[in-house]
N, C-alpha and C positions, 0 to 999 in steps of 0.2 A: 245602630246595629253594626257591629264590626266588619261579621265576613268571615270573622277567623274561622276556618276550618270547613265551609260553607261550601256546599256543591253549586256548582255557573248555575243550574236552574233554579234554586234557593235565593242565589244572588241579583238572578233578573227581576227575582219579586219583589223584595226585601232591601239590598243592601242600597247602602246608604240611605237610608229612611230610618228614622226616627221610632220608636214602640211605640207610640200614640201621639200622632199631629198636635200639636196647639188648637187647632182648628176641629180637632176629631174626628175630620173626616182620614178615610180607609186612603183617599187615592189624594194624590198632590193637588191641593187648588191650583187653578188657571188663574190667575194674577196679571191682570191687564191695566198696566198702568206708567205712562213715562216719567214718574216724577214721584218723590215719597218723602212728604213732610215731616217738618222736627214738631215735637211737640214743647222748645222753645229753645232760646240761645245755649243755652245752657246741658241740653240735650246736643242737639248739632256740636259744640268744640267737645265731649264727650265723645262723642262718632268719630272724632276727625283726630281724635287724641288715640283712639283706637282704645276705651275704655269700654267700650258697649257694642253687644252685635245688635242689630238690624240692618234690615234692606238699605242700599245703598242709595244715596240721595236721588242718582239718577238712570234714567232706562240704560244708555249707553254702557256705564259699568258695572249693571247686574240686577237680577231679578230673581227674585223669590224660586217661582217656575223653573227659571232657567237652572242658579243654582243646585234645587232638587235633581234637575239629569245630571248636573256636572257632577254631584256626588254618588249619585245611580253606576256612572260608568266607570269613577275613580274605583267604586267600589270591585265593578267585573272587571278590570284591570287589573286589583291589585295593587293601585299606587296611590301615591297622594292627594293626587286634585287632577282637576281637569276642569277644562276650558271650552265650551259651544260655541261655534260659531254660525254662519248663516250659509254654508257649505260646506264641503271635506276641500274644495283648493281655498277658501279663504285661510282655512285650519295650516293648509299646507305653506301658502303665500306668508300669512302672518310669520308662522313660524321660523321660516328661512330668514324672513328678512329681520328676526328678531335674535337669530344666532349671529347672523354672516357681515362682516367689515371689508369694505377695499383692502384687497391684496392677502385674502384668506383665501383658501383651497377647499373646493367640496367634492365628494365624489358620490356621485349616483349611477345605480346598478341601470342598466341600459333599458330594459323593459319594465320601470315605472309608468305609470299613466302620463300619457301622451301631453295633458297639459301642464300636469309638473316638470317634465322634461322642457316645452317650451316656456315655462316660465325659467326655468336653472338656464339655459342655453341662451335666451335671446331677453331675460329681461337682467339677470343677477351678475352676466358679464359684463353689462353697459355699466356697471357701478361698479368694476373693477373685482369682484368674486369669480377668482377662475375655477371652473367648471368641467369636471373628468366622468365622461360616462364610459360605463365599463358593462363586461358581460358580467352578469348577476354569480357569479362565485368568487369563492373568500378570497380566493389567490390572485384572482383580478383585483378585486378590492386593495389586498394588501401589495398588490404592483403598484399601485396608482395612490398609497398615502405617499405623504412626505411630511416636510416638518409645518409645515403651515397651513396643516390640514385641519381645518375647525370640524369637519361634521361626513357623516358616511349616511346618507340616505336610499332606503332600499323597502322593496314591497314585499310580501308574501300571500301568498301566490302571489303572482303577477298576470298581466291584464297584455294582451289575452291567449299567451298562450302556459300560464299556470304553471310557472316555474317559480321552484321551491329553495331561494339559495341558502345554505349552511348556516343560519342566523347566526348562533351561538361562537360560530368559528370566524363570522366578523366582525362580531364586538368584541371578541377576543383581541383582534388585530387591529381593530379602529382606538380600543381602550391602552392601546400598547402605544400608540401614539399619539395618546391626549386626547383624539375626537372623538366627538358625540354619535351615538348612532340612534336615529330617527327612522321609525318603521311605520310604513302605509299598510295596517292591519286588515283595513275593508272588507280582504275577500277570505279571509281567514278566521274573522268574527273572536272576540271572546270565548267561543263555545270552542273553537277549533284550535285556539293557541291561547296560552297563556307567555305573553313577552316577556314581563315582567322576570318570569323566572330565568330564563335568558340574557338578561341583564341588559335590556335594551334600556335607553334613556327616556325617551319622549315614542308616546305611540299615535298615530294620528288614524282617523276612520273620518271617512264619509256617511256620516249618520241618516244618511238617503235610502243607504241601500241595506245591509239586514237588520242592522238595531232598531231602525224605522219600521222597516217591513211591511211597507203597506202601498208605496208606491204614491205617497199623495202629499208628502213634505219635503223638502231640501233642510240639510244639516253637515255641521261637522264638528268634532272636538279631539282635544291633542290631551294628553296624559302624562303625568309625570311626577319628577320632585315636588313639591310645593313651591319655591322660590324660584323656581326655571317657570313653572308654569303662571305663575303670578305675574312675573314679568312679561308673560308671552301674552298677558293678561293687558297689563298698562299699556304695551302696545297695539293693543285690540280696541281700547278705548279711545286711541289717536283716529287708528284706520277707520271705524265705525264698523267692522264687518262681524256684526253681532246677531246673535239666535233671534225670530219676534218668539216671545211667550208662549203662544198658539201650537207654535212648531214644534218648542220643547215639550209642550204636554201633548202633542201628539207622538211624540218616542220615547218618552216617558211610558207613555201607554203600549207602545208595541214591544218596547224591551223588556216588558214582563211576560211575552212570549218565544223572546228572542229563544231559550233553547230546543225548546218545543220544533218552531219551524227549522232551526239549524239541523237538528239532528233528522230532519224528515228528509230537507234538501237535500244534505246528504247521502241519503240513503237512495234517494232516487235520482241522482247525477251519479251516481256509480254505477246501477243501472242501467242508464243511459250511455255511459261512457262502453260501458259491456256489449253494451245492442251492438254501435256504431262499431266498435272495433273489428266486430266479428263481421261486417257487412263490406262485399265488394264494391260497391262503390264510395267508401270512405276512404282514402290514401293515408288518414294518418288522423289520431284521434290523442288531443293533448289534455289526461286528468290524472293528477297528479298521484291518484293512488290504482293507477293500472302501471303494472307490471313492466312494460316498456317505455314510461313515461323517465328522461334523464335524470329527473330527482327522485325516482320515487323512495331510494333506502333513506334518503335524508326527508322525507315527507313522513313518510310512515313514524321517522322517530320524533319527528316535533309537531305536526298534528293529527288530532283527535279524528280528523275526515276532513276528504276532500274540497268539500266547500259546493256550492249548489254551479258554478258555471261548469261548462263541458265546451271548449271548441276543438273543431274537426273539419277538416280539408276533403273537397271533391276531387276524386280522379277526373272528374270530367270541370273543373276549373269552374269558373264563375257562371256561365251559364246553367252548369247542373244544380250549384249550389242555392242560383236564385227560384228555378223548378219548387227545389225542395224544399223553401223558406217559404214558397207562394200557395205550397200544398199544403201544409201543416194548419190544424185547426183550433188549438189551442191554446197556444202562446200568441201573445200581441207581437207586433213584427215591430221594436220600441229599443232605443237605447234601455240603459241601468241594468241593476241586478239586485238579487236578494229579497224582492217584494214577493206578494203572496200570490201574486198572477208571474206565469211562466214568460218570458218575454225570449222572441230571440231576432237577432241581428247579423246582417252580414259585412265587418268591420272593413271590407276596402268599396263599399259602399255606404256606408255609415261615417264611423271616425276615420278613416285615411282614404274620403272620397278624394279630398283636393289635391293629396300626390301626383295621381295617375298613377298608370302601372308601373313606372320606370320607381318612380319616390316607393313608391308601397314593396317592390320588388327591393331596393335599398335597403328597409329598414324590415326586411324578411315578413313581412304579412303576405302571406299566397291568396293568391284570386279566387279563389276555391273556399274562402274559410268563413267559418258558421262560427257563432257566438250563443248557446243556448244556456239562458238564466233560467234553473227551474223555480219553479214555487211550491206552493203546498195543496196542489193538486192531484188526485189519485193517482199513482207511480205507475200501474199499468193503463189507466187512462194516457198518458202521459206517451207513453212506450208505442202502447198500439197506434196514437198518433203520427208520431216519428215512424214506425211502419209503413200505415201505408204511405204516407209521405215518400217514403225509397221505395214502395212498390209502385207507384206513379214516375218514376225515372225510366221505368221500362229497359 
């Protein structure tokens, strides 16, 4: 199945699958197997001659399963091929270090995910990859190329406070000088952006969080050309940081709801962003499709909705925020995002506990800030929670 002309909910079911399995069955077998024999010499230098497809001799460089979601996502992307891995930073790690050479220039937008940053900053400069973090717009971006700039990597939204930079306007500017630009889709989903059409290069997603959507596997895969992606591929075979079987047929299985829940989350983090805004004791409430939020004319025009996180700031700083994270009854109190259970977090006790205040104060995370992932939990169930939650602040 192509895809051609195919609505993202069609494509979660659908694309990339075949009209009728070899096997016959409706859903992808589950293929558990490390190793896949020739049925004789002569078969195997065929294989190796690149005359015949089948599975590949062995687990490390691909599987049945797995390949099924690579071609699942390539499909909701839009692109060529795609690549699984056994996380979204293996996806991320592979990939840098399958672009990047001693004495090449990269620049990443400043509030990417905190481990991608410490991987660019403290693993990519010891090999000689200098390394430019910038604030997340084009103009930073394009202050910060030069001529030995291999790659521009940047997120949409971003994590966590859902900033939306000008995609289009900096691959405009990264393409104007050679480099690649590499986008952490995550909290954007397929349903919420189509990159592709923006002329991003390579998309990478953490398959954990809504493609998955269920909160019970780890994943990741990167998207792209076929021959960029191939190679990011051969290098995935050296590293080992590969999908097991199990995991792909379990996102497999949740991406045939991926639009269903996208467009619910949505609807109820808007919602939610609306309560909060309107309530005195919130100082400041960061989702990308209210009205006050810095990006929001550039949100509104490259995506579909805001995506399921909502974080938002105490007037009364971290102790009121912890009150109201300890009053809430329905969300798990849980890193990640995008599962079908609401989860939420307070990130300078969570991801930037080990700063302190002074580090967490540096890198602008306020003592005060909530992180709420919704799921696909009834919207005013959801709401009224969050209620009395702030009517217990007193």
């Amino acid at each position: 199945m192509t895809g051609r002309g195919r609505g993202i909910g069609t494509l979660a079911v659908h694309g990339g699958e075949p009209a009728v399995r070899g096997s016959r069955t409706i859903t992808e077998p589950l293929v558990l197997s490390s190793t896949f024999p020739f049925e004789d010499t002569a078969e195997l230098e065929a294989f190796m001659r690149g005359e015949i497809e089948r599975p590949h001799e062995y687990g490390r460089y691909g599987n049945p399963t797995v390949a099924a979601l690579e071609a699942k996502v390539a499909a909701l992307e839009g692109m060529e091929a795609a690549r699984a891995f056994a996380s979204g930073m293996a996806a991320v790690t592979t990939t840098l270090l399958g672009f990047l050479r001693p004495g090449q220039h990269a620049v990443f937008t400043a509030d990417v995910y905190r481990k991608t940053r410490l991987f660019a900053v403290g693993f990519l400069s010891r090999y000689g990859v200098d390394v430019d973090l910038v604030e997340p717009t084009a103009e930073a971006v394009e202050d910060a190329l030069r001529d030995e700039t291999r790659l521009v990597f940047t997120e949409l939204p971003t994590n966590p406070y859902l900033r939306v930079p000008d995609l289009p306007r900096i691959v405009e500017v990264a393409h104007g000088r050679r480099a690649k630009v590499v986008l952490d889709a995550t909290f954007a989903t397929p349903v919420n952006l189509r990159a592709v059409d923006h002329g991003v290069d390579l998309v990478v997603h953490s398959t954990t969080k809504y493609l998955a959507g269920h909160n019970d596997v780890l994943g990741g895969v990167v998207c792209g050309k076929r021959g960029v992606v191939e190679a990011i591929g051969e290098l995935q075979g050296t590293l080992g940081a590969i999908v097991d079987p199990h995991a792909a047929y379990l996102t497999l299985r949740g991406i045939k709801t991926l639009e269903l829940r996208v467009r619910r989350q949505n609807e109820t983090a808007l919602a939610l962003a609306r309560l909060l805004d309107a309530h005195p004791a919130i100082a400041r409430v960061h989702y990308p499709m209210l009205d006050g939020h810095p990006d929001h004319a550039v949100a509104t025009r490259l995506l579909a909705g805001g995506g399921g996180v909502v974080s938002f700031e105490f007037e009364g700083g971290l102790r009121a925020a912890t009150r109201f994270v300890d009053a809430l009854e329905i969300p798990k109190l849980a890193p990640s995002l995008g599962g079908v259970e609401s989860l939420v977090e307070q990130p300078p006790l969570m991801s930037f506990f080990d700063l302190g205040p002074e580090g967490r104060a540096a890198l602008g995370i306020s003592e005060g800030l909530v992180r709420y992932a919704v799921g696909i939990e009834d919207t005013e169930d959801l709401l009224d929670d969050v209620r009395c939650a702030l009517d217990r602040l007193g």
